[in-house]
Biopython code that builds the backbone (N, CA, C, O; Angstrom):
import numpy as np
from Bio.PDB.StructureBuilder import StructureBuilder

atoms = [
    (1, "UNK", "N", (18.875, 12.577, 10.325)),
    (1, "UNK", "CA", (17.999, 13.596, 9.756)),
    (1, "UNK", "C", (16.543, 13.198, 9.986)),
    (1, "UNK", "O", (16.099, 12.104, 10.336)),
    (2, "UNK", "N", (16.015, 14.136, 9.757)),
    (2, "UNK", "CA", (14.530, 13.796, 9.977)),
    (2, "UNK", "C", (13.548, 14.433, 9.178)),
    (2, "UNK", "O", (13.642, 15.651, 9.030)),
    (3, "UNK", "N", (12.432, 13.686, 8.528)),
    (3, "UNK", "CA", (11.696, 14.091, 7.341)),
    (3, "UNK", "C", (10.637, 15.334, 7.808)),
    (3, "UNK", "O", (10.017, 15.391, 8.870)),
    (4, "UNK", "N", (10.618, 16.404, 6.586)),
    (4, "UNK", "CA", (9.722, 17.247, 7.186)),
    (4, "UNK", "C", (8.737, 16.924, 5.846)),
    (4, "UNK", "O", (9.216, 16.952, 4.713)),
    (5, "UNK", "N", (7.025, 16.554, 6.144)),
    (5, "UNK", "CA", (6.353, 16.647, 5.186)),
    (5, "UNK", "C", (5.661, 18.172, 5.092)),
    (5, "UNK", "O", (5.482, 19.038, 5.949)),
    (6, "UNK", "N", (5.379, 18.111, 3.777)),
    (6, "UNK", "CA", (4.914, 19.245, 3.030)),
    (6, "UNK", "C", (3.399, 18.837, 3.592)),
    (6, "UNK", "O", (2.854, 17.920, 4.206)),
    (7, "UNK", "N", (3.142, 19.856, 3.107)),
    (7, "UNK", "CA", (1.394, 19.883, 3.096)),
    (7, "UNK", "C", (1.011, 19.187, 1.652)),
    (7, "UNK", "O", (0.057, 18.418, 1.771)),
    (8, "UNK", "N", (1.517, 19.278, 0.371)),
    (8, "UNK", "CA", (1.663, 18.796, -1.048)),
    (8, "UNK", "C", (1.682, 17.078, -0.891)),
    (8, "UNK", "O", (0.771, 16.301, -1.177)),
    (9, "UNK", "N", (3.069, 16.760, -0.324)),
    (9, "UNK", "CA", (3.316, 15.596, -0.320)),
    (9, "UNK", "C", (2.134, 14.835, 0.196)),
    (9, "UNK", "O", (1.650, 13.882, -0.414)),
    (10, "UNK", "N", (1.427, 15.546, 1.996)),
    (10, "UNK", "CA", (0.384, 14.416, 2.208)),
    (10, "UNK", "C", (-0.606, 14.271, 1.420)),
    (10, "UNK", "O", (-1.414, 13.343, 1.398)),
    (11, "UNK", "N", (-0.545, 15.336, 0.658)),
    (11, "UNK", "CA", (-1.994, 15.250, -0.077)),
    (11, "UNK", "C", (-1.311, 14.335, -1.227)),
    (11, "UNK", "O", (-1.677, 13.167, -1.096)),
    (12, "UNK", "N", (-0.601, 14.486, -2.100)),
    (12, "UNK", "CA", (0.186, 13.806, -2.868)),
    (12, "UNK", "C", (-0.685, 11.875, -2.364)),
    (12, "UNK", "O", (-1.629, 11.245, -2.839)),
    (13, "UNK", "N", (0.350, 11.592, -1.164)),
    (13, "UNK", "CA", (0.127, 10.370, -0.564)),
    (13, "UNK", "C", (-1.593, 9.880, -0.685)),
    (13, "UNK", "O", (-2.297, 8.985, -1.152)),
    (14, "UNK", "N", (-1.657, 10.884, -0.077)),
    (14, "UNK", "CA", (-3.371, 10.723, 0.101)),
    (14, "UNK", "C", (-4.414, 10.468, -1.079)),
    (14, "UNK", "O", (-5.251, 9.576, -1.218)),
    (15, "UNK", "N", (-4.081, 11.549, -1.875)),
    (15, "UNK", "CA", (-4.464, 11.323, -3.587)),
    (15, "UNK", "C", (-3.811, 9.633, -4.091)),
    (15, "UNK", "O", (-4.545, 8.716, -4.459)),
    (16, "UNK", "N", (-2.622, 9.567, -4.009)),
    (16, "UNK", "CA", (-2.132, 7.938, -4.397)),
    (16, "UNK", "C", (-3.376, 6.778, -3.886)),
    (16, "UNK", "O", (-4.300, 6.298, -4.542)),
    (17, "UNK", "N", (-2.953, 6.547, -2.362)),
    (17, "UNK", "CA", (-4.007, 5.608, -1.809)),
    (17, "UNK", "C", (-5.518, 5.949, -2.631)),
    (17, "UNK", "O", (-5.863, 5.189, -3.536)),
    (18, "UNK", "N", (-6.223, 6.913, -2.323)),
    (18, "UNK", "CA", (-7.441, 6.947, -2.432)),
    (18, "UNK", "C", (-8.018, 6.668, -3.963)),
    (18, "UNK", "O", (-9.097, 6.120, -4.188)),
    (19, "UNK", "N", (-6.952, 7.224, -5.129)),
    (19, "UNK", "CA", (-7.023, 6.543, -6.443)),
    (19, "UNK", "C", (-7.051, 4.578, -6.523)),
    (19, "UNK", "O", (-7.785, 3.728, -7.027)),
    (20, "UNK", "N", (-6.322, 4.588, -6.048)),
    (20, "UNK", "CA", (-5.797, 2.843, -5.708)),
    (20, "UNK", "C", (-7.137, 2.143, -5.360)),
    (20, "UNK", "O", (-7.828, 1.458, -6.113)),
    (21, "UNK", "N", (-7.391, 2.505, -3.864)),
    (21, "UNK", "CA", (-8.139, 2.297, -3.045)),
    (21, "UNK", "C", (-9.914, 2.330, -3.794)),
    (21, "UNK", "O", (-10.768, 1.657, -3.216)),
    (22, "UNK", "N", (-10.246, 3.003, -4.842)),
    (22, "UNK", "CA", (-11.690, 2.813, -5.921)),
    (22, "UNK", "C", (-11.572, 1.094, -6.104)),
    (22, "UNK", "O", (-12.511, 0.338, -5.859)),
    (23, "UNK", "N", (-9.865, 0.530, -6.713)),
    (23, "UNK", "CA", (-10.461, -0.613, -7.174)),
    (23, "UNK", "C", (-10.088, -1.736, -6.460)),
    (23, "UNK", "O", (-10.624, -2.844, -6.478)),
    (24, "UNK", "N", (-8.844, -1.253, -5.642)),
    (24, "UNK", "CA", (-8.213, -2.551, -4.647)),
    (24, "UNK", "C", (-8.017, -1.893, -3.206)),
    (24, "UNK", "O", (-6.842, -1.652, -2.928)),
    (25, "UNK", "N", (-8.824, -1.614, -2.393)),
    (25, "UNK", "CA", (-8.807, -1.588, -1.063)),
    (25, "UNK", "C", (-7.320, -1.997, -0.380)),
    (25, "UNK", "O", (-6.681, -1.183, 0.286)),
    (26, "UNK", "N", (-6.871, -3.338, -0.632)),
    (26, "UNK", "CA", (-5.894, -3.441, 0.394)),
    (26, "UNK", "C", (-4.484, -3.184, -0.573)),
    (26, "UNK", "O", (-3.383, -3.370, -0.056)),
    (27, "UNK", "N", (-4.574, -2.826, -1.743)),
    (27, "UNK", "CA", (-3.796, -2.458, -2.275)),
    (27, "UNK", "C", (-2.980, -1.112, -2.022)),
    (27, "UNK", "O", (-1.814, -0.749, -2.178)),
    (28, "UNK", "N", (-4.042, -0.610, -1.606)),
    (28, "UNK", "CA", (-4.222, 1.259, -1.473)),
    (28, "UNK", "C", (-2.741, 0.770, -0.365)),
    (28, "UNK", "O", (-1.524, 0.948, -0.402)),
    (29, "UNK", "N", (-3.395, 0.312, 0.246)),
    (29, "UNK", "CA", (-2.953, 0.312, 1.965)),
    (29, "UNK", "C", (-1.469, -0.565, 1.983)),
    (29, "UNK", "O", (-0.919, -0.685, 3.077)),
    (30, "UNK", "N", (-0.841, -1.162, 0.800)),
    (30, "UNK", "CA", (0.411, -1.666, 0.483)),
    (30, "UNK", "C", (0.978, -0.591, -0.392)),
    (30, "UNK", "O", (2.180, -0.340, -0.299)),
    (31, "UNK", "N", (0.054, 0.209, -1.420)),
    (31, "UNK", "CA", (1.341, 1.160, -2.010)),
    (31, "UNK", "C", (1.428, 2.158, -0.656)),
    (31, "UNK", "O", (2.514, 1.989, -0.102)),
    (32, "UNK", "N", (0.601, 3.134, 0.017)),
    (32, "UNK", "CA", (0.596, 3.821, 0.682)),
    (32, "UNK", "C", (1.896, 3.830, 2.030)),
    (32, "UNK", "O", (2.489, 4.774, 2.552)),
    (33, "UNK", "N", (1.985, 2.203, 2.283)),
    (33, "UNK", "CA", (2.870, 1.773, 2.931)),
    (33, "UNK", "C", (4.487, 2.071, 2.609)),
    (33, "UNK", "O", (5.394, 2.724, 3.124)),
    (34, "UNK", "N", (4.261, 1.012, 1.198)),
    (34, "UNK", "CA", (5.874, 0.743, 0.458)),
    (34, "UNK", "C", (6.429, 2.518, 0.287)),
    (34, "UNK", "O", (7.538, 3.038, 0.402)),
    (35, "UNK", "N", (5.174, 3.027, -0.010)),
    (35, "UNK", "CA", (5.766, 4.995, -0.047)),
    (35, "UNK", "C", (6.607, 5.465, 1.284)),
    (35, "UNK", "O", (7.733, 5.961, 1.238)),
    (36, "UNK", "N", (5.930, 5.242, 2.349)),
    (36, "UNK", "CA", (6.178, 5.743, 3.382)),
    (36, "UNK", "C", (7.610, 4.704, 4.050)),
    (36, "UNK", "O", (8.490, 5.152, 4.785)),
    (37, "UNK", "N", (7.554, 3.874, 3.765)),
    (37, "UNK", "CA", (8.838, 3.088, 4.135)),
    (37, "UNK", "C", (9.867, 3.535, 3.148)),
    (37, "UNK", "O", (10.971, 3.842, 3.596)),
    (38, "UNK", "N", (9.684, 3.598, 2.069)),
    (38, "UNK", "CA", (10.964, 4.671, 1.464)),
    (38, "UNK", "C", (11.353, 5.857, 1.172)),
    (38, "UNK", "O", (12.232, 6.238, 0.399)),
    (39, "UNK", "N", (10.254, 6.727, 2.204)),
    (39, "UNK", "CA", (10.664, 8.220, 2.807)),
    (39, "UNK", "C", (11.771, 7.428, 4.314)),
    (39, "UNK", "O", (12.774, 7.983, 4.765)),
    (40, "UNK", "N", (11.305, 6.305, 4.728)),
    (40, "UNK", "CA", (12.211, 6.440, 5.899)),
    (40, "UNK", "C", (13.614, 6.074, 5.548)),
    (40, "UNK", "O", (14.345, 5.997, 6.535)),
    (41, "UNK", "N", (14.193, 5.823, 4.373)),
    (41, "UNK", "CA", (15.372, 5.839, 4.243)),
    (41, "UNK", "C", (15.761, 6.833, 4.284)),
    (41, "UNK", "O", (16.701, 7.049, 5.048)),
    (42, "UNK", "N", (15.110, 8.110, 3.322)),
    (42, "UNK", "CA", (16.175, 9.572, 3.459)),
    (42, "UNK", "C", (16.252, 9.737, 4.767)),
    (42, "UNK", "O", (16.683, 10.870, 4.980)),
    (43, "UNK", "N", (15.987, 8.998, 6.030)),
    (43, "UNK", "CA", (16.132, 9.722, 7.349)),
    (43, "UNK", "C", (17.908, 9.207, 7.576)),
    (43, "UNK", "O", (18.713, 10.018, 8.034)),
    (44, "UNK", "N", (18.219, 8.164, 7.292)),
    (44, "UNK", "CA", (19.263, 7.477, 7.167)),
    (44, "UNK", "C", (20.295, 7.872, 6.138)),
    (44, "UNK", "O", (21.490, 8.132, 6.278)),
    (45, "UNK", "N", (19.492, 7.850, 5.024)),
    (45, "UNK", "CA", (20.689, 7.946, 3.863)),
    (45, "UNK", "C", (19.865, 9.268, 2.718)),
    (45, "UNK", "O", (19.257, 9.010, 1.679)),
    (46, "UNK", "N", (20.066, 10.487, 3.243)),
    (46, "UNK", "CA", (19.573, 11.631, 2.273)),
    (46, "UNK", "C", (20.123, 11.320, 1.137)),
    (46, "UNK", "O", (19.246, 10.734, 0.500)),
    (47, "UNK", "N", (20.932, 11.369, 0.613)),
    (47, "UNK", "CA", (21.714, 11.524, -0.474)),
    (47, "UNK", "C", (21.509, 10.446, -1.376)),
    (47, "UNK", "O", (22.142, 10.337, -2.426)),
    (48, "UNK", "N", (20.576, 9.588, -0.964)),
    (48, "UNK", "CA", (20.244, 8.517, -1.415)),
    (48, "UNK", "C", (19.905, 8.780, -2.925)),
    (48, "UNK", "O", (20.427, 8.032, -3.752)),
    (49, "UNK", "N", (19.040, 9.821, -3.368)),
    (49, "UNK", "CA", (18.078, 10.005, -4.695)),
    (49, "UNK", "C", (19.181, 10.955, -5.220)),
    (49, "UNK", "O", (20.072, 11.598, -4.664)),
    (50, "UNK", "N", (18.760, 10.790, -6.570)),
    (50, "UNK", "CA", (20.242, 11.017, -7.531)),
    (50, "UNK", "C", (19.459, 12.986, -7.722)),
    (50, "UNK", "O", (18.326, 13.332, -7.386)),
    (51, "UNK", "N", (20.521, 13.847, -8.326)),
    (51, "UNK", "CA", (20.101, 15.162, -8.515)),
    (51, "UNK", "C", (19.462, 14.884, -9.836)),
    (51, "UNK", "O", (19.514, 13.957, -10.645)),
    (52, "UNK", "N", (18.555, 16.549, -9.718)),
    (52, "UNK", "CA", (17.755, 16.634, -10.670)),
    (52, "UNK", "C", (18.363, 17.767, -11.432)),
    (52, "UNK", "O", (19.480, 18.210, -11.166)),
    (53, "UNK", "N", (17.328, 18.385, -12.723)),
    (53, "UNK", "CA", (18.069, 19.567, -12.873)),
    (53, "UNK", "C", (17.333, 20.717, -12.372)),
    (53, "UNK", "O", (17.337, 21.799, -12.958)),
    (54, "UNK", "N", (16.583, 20.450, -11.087)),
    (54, "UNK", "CA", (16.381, 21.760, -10.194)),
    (54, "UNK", "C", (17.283, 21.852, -9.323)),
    (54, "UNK", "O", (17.483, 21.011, -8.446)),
    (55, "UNK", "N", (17.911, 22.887, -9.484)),
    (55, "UNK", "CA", (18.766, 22.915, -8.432)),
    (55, "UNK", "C", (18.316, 22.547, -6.750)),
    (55, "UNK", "O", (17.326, 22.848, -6.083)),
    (56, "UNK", "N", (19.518, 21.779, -6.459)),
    (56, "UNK", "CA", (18.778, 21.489, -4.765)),
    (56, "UNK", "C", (18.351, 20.482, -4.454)),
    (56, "UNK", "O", (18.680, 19.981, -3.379)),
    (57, "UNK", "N", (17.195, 19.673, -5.585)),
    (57, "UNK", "CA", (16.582, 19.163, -5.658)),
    (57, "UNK", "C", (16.907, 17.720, -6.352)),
    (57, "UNK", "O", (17.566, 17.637, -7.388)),
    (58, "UNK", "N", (16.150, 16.142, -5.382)),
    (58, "UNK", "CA", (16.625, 14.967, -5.263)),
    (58, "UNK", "C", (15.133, 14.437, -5.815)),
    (58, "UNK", "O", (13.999, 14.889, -5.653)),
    (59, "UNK", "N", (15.613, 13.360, -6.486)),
    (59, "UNK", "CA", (15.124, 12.627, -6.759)),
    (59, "UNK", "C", (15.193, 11.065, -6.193)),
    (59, "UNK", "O", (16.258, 10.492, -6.426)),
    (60, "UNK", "N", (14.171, 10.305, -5.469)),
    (60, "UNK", "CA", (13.953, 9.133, -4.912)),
    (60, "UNK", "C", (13.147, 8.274, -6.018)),
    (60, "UNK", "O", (12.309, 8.943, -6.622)),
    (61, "UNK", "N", (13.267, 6.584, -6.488)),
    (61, "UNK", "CA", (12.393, 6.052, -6.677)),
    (61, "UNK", "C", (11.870, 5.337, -5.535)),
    (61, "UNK", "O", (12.669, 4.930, -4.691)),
    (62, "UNK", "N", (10.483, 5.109, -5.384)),
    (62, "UNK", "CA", (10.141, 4.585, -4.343)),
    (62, "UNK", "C", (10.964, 2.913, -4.516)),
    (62, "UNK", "O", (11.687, 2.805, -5.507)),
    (63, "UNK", "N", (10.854, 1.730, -3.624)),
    (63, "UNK", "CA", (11.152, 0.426, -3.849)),
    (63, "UNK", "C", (9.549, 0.098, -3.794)),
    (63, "UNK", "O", (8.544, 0.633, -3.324)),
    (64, "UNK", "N", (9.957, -1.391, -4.736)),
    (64, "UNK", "CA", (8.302, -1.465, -5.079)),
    (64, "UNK", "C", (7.514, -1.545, -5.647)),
    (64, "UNK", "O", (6.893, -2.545, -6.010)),
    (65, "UNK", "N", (7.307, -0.035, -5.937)),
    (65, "UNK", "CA", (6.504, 1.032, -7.082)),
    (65, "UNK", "C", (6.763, 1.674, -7.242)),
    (65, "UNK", "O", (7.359, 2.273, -6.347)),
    (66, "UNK", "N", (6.625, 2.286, -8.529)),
    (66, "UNK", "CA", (7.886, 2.834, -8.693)),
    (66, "UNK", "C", (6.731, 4.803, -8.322)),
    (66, "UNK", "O", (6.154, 5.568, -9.094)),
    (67, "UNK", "N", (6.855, 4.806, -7.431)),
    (67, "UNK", "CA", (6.752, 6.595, -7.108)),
    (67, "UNK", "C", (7.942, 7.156, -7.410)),
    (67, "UNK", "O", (8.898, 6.381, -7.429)),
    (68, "UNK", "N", (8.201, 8.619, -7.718)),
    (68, "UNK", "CA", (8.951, 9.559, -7.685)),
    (68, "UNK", "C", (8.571, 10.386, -6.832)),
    (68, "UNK", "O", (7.467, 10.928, -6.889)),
    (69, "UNK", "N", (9.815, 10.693, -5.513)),
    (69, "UNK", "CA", (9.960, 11.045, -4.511)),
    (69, "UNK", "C", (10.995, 12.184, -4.759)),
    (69, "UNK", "O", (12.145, 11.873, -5.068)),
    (70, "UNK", "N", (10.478, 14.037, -4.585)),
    (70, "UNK", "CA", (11.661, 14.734, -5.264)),
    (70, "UNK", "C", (11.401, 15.265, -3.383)),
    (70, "UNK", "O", (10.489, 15.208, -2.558)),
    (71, "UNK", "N", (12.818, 15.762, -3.440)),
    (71, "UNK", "CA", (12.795, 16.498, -1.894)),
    (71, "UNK", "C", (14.168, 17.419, -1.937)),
    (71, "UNK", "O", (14.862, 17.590, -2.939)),
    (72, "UNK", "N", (14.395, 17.952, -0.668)),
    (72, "UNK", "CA", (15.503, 18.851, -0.588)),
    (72, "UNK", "C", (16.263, 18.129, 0.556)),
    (72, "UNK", "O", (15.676, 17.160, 1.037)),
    (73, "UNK", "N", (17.347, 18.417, 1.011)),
    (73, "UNK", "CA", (18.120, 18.678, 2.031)),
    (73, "UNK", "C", (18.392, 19.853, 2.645)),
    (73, "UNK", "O", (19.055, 20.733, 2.095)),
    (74, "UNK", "N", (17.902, 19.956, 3.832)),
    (74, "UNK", "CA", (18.457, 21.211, 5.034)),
    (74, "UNK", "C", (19.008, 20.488, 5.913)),
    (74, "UNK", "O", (18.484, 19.842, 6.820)),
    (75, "UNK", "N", (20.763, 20.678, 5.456)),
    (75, "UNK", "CA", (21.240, 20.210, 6.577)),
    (75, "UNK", "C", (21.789, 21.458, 7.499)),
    (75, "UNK", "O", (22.874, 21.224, 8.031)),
    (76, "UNK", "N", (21.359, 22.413, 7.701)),
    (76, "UNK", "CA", (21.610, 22.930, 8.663)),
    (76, "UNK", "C", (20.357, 23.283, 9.932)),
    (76, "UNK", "O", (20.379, 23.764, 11.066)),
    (77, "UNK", "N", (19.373, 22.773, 9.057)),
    (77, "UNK", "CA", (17.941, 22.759, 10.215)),
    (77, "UNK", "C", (18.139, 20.812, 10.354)),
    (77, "UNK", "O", (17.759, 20.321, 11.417)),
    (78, "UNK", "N", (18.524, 20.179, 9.637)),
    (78, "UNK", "CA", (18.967, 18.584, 9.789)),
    (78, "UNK", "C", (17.532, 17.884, 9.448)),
    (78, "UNK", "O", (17.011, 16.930, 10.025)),
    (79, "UNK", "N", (17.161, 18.463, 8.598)),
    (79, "UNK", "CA", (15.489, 17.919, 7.446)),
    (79, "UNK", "C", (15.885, 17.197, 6.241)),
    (79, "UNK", "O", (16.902, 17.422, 5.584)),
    (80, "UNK", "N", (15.117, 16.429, 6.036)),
    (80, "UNK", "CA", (15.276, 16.115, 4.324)),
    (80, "UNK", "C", (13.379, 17.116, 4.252)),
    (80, "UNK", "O", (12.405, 16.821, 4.944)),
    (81, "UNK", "N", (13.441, 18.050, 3.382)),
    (81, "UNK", "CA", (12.102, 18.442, 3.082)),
    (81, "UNK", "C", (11.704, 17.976, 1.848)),
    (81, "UNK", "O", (11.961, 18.364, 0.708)),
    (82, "UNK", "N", (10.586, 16.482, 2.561)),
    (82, "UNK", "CA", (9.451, 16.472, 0.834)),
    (82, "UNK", "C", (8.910, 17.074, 0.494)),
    (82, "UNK", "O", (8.106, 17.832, 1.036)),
    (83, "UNK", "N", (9.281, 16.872, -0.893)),
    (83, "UNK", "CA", (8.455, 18.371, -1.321)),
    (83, "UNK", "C", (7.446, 17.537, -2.432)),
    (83, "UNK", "O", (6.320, 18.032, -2.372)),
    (84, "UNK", "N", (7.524, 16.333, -3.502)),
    (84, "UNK", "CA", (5.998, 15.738, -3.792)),
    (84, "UNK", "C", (6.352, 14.381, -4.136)),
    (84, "UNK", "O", (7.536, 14.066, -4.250)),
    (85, "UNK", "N", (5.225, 13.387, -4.346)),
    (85, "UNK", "CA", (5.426, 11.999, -4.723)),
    (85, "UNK", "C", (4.148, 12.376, -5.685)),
    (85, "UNK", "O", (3.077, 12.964, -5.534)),
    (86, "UNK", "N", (5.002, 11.568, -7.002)),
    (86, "UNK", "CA", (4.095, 11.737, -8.226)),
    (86, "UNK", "C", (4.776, 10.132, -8.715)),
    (86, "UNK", "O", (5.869, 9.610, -8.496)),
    (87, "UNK", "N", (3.536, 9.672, -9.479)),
    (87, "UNK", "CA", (3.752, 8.800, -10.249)),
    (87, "UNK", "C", (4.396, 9.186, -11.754)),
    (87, "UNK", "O", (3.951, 10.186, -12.319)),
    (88, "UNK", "N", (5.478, 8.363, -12.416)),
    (88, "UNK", "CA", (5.920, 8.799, -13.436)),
    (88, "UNK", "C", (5.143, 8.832, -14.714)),
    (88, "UNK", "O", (5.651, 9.494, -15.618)),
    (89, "UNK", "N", (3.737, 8.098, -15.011)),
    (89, "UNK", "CA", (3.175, 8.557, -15.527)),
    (89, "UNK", "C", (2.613, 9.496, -16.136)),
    (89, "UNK", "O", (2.487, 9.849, -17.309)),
    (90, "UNK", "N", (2.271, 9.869, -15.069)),
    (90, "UNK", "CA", (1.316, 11.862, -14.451)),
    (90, "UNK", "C", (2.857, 12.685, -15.101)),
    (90, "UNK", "O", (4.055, 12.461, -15.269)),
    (91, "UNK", "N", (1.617, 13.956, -15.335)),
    (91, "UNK", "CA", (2.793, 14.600, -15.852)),
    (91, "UNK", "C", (2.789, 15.427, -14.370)),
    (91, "UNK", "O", (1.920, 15.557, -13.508)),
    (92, "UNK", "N", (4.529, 16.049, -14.522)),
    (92, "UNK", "CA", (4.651, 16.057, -13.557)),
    (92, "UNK", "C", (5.168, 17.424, -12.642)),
    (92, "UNK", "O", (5.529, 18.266, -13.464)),
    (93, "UNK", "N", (5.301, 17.844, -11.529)),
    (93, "UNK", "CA", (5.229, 19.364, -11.323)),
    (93, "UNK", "C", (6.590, 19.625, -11.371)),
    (93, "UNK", "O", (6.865, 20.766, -11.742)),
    (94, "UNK", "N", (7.844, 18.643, -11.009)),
    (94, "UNK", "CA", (9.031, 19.021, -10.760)),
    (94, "UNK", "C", (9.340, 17.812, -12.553)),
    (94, "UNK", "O", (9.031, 16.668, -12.886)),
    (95, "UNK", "N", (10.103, 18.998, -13.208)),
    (95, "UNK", "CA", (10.589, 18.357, -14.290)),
    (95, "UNK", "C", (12.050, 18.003, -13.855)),
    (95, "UNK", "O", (12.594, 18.770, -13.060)),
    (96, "UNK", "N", (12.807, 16.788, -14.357)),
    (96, "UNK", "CA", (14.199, 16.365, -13.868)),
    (96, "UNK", "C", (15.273, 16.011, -15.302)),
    (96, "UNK", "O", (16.500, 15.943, -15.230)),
    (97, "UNK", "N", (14.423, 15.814, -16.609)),
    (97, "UNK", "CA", (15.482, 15.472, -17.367)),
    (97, "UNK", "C", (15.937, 16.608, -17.759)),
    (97, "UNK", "O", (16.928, 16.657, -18.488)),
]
sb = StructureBuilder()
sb.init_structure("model")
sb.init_model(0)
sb.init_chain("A")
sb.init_seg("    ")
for serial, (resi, resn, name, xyz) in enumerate(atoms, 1):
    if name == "N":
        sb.init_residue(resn, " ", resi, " ")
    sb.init_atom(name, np.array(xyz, "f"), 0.0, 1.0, " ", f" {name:<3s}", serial, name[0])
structure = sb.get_structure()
């Protein structure tokens, strides 16, 4: 499979680093990383992130740090589509409990 990013998610990503990045520069640039290395598992193992109660819809913790990674599966276009990475803090756009 192969990841399709949202327009949300990069900004998502982008918002992460650049918060980070005010007080630890190379920090930014290790969470920003550890994120993106555990989008490349759903390329391997979709099914990886447990369901939510949106229908459809998966939940990933990042390894690491802990991001929340919610996305879909199209397996008939053969996508995992991210759809956002939010910290569990933040409140958040996709509710799961």
């Amino acid at each position: 499979m192969r990841l399709r990013y949202t327009r949300r998610v990069l900004q998502d990503i982008s918002e992460i680093a650049d918060y980070i990045h005010t007080e630890n520069p190379q920090a930014a640039e290790r969470v920003r990383a550890a994120i993106l290395d555990s989008l490349q598992l759903l390329t391997r193992f979709p099914r990886i992130g447990r369901l939510t109660t949106v229908s459809g819809v998966r939940k990933l913790v990042t390894r690491k740090y802990p991001y929340l990674v919610y996305y879909e599966i199209d397996d008939e276009a053969g996508e995992v589509v991210l759809l956002t990475v939010q910290h569990p803090a933040r409140d958040r756009a996709i509710s799961d409990s």
